[in-house]
MMTF fields as JSON, N, C-alpha, C and O atoms, coordinates in Angstrom:
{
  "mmtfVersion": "1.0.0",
  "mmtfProducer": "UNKNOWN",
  "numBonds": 343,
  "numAtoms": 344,
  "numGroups": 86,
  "numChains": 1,
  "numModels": 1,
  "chainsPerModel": [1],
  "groupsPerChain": [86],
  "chainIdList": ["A"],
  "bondAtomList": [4, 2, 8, 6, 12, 10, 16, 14, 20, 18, 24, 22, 28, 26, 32, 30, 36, 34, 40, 38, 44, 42, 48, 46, 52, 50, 56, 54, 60, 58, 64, 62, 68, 66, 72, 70, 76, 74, 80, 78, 84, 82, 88, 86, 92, 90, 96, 94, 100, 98, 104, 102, 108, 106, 112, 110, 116, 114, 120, 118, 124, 122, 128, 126, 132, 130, 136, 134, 140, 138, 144, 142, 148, 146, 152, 150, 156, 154, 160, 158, 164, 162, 168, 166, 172, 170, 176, 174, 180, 178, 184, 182, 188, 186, 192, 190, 196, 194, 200, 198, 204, 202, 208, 206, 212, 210, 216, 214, 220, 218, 224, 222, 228, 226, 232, 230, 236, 234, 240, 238, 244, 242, 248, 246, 252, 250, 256, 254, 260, 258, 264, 262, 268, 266, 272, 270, 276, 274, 280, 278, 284, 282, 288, 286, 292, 290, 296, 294, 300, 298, 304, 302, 308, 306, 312, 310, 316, 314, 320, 318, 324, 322, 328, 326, 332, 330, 336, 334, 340, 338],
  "bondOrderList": [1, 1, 1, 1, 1, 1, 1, 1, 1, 1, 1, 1, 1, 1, 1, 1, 1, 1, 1, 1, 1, 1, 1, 1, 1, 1, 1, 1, 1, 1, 1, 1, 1, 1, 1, 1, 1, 1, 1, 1, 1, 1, 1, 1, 1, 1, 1, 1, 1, 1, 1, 1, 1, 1, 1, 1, 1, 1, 1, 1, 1, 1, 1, 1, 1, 1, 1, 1, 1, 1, 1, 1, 1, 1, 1, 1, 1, 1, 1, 1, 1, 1, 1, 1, 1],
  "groupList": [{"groupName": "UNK", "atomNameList": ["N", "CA", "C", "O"], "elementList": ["N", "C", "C", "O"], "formalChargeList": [0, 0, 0, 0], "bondAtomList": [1, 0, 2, 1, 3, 2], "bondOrderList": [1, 1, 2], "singleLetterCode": "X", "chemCompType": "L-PEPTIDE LINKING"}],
  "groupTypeList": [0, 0, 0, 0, 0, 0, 0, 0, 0, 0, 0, 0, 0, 0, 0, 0, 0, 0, 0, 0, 0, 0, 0, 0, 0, 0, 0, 0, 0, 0, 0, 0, 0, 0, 0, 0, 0, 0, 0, 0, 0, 0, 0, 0, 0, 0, 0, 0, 0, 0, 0, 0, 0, 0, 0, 0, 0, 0, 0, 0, 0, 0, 0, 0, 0, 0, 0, 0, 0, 0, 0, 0, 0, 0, 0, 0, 0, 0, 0, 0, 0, 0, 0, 0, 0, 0],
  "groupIdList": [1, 2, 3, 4, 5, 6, 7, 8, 9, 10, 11, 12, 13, 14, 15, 16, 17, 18, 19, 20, 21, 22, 23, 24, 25, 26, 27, 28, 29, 30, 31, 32, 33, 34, 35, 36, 37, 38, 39, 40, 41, 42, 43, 44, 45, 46, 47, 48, 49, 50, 51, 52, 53, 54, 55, 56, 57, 58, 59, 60, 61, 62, 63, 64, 65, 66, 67, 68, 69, 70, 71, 72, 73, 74, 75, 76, 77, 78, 79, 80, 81, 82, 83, 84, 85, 86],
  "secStructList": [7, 7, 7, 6, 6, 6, 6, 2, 2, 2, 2, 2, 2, 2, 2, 2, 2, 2, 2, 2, 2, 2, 7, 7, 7, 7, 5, 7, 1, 1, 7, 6, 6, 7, 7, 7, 5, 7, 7, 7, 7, 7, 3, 3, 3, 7, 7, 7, 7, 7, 6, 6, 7, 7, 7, 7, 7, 7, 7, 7, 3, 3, 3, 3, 1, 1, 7, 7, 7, 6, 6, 1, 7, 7, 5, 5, 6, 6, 6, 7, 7, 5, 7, 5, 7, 7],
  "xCoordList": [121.396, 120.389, 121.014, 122.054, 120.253, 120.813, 120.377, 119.296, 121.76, 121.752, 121.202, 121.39, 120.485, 119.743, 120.775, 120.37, 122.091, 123.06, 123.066, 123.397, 122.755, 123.035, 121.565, 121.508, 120.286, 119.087, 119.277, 118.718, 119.55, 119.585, 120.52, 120.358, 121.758, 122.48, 121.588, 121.215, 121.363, 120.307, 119.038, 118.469, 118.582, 117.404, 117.831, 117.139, 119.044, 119.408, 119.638, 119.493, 120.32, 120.77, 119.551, 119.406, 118.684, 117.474, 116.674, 116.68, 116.081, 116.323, 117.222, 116.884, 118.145, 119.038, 118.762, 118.625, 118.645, 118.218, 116.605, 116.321, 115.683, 114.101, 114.138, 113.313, 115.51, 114.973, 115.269, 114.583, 116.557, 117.51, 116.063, 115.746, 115.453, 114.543, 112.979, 112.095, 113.06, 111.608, 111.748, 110.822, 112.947, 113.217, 112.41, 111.234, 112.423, 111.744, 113.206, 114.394, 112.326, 113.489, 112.672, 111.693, 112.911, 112.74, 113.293, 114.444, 112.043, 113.075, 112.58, 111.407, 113.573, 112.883, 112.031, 112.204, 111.284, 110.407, 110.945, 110.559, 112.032, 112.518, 113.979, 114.583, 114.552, 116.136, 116.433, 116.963, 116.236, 116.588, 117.971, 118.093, 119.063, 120.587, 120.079, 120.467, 118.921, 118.827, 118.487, 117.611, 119.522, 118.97, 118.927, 119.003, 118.812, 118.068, 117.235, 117.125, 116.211, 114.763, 114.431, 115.185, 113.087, 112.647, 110.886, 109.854, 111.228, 110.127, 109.632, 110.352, 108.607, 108.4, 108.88, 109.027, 109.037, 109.579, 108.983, 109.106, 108.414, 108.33, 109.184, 109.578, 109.602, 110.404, 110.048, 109.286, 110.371, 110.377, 111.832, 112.898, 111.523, 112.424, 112.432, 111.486, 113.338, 113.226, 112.903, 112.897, 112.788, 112.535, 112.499, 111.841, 112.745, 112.624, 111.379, 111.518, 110.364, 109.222, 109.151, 109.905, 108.647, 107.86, 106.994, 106.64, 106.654, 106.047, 104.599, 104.074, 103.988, 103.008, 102.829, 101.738, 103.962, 104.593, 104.476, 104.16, 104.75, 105.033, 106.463, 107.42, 106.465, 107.928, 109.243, 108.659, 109.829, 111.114, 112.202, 112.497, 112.724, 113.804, 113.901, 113.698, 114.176, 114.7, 115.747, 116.683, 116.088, 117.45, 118.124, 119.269, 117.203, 117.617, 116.492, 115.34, 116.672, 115.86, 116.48, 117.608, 115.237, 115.979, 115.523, 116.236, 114.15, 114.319, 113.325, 112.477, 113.326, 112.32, 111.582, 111.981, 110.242, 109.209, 108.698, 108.392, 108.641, 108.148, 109.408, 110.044, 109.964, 110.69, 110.307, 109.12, 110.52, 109.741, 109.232, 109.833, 108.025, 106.698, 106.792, 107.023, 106.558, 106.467, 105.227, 105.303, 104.095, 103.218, 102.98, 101.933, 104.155, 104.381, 104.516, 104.925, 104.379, 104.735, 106.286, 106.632, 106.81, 108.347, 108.66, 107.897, 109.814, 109.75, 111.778, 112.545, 111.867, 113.678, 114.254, 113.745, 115.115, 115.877, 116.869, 117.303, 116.909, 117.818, 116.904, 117.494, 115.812, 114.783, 113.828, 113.489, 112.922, 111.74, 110.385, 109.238, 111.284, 110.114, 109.433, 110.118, 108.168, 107.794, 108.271, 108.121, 108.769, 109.043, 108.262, 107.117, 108.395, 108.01, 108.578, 109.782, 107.828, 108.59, 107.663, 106.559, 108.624, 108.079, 108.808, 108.557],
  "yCoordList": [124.729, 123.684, 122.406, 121.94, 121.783, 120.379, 119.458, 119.368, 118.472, 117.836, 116.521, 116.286, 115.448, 114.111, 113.016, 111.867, 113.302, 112.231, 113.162, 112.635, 114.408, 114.558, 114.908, 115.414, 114.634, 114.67, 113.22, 113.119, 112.177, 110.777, 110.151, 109.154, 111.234, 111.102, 111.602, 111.241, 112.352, 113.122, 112.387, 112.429, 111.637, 110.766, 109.685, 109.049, 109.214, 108.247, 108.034, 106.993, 109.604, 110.095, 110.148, 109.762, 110.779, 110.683, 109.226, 108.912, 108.584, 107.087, 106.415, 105.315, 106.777, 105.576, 106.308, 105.573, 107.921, 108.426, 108.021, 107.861, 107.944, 107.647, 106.059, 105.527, 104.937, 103.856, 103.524, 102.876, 104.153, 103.834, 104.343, 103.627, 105.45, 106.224, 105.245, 105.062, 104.746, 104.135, 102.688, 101.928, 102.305, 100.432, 100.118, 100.003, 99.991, 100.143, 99.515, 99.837, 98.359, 97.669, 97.022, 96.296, 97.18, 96.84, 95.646, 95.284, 94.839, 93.715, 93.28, 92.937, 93.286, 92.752, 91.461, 90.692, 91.248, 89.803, 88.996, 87.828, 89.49, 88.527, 88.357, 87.391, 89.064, 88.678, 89.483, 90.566, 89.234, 89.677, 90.193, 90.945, 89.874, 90.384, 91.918, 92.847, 92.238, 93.632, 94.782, 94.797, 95.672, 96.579, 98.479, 99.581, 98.202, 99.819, 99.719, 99.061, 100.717, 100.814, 102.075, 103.042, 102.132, 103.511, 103.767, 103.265, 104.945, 105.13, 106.695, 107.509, 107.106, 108.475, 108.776, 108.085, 110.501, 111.43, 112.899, 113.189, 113.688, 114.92, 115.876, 116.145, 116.505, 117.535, 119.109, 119.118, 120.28, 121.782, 121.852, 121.289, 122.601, 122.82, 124.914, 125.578, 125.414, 126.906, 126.718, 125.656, 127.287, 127.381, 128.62, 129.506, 128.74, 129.885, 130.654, 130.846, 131.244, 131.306, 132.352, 133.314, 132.327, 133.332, 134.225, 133.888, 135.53, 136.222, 136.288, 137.115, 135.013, 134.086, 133.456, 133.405, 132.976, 131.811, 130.174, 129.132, 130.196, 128.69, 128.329, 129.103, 127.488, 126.639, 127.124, 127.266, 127.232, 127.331, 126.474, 125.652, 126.268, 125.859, 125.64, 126.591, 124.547, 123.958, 124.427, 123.651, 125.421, 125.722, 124.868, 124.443, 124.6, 123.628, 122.714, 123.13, 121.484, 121.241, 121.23, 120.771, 122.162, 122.731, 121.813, 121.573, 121.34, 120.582, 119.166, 119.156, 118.293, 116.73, 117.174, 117.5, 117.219, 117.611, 116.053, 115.921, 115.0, 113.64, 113.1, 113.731, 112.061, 111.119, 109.897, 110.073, 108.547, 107.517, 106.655, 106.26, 106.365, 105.83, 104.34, 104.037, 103.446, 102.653, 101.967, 101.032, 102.718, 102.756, 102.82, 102.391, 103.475, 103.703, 102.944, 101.922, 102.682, 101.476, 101.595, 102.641, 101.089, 100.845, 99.755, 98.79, 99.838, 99.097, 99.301, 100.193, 97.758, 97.341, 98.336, 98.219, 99.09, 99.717, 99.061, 99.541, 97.33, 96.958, 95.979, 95.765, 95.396, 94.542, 94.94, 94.568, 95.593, 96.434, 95.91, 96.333, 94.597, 93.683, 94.87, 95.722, 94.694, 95.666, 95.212, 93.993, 95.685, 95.418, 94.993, 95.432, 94.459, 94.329, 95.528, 95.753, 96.344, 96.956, 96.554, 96.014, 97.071, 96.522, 97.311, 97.073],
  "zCoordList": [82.387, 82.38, 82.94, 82.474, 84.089, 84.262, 83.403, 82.821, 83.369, 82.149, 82.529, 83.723, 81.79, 82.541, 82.843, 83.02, 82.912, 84.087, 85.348, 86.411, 85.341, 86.695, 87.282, 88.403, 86.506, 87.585, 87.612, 88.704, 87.373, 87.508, 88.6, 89.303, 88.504, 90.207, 91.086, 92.203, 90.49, 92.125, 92.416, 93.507, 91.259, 91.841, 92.262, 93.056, 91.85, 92.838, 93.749, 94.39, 94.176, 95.619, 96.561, 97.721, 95.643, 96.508, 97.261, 98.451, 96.207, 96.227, 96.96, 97.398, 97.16, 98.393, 99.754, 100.732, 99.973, 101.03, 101.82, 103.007, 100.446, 101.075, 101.227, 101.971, 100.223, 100.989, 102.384, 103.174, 102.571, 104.09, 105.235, 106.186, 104.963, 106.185, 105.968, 106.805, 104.558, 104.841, 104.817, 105.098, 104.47, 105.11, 103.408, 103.752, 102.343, 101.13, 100.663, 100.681, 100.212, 99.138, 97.67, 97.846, 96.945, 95.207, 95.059, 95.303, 94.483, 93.567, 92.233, 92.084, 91.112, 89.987, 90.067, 91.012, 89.278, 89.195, 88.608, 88.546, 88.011, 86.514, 87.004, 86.538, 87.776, 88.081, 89.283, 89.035, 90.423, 91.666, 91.956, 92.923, 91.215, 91.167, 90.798, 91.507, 89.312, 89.103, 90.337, 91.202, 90.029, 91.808, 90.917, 91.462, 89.777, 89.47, 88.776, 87.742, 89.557, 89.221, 88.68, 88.795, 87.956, 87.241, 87.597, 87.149, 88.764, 89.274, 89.334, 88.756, 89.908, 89.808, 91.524, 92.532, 91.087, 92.469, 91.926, 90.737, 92.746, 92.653, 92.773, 93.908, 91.815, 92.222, 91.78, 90.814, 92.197, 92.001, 91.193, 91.444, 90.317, 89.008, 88.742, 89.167, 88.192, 87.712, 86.129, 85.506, 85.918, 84.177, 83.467, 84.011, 82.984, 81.563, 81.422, 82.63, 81.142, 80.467, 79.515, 79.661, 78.906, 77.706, 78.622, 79.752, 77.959, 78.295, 78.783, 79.529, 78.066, 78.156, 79.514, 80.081, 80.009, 81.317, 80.287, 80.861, 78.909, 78.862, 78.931, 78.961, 78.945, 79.512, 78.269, 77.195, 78.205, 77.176, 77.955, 77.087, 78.702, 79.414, 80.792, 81.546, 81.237, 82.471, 83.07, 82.876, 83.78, 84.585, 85.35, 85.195, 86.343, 87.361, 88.236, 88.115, 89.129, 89.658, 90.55, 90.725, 91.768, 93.128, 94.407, 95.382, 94.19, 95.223, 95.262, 94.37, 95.938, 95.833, 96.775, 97.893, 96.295, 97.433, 98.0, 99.186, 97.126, 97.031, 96.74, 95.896, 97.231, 96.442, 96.261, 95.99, 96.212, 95.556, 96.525, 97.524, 96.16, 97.341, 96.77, 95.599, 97.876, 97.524, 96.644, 95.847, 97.038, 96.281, 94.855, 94.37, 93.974, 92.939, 92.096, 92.647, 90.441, 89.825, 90.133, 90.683, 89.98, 89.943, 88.806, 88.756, 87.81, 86.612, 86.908, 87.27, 86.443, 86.552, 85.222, 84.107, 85.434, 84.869, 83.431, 82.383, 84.305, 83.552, 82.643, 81.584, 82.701, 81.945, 81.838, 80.715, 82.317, 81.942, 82.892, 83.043, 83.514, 84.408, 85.618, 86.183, 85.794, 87.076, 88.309, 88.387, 89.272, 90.161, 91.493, 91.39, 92.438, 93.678, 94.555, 94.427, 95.456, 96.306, 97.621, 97.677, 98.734, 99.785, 100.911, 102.093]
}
């Protein structure tokens, strides 16, 4: 099972890859020095299931079909202020 420091590298990884290609920069409202944000990304995951197909376990997440739109709320990581993106 991946553990949530390393989907959080990988969304970050992701995140510095979709801002460099879409020119997308974040800024807090409340302190512009803050530069991590908490936003949504789509991703495809494996999982476990029951015989049923409900969920039991997360294996891995294999790939970002979406990563983060600027469109999205975006909220500062480090104060909770919503962000500006642009």
């Amino acid at each position: 099972m991946m553990c949530m420091s390393n989907m959080m590298e990988n969304s970050s990884i992701m995140g510095t890859l979709k801002k460099r290609e879409k020119g997308m920069r974040a800024v807090c409202t409340k302190d512009e020095s803050h530069d991590k944000f908490i936003t949504t990304a789509h991703v495809t995951q494996s999982w476990v299931v029951d015989d049923g197909g409900e969920f039991l376990e997360e294996l891995s997440t294999d790939d970002t079909t979406h990563g983060p739109n600027p469109q999205n709320i975006w909220v500062c990581a480090e104060c909770g202020e919503e962000a500006k993106v642009s």
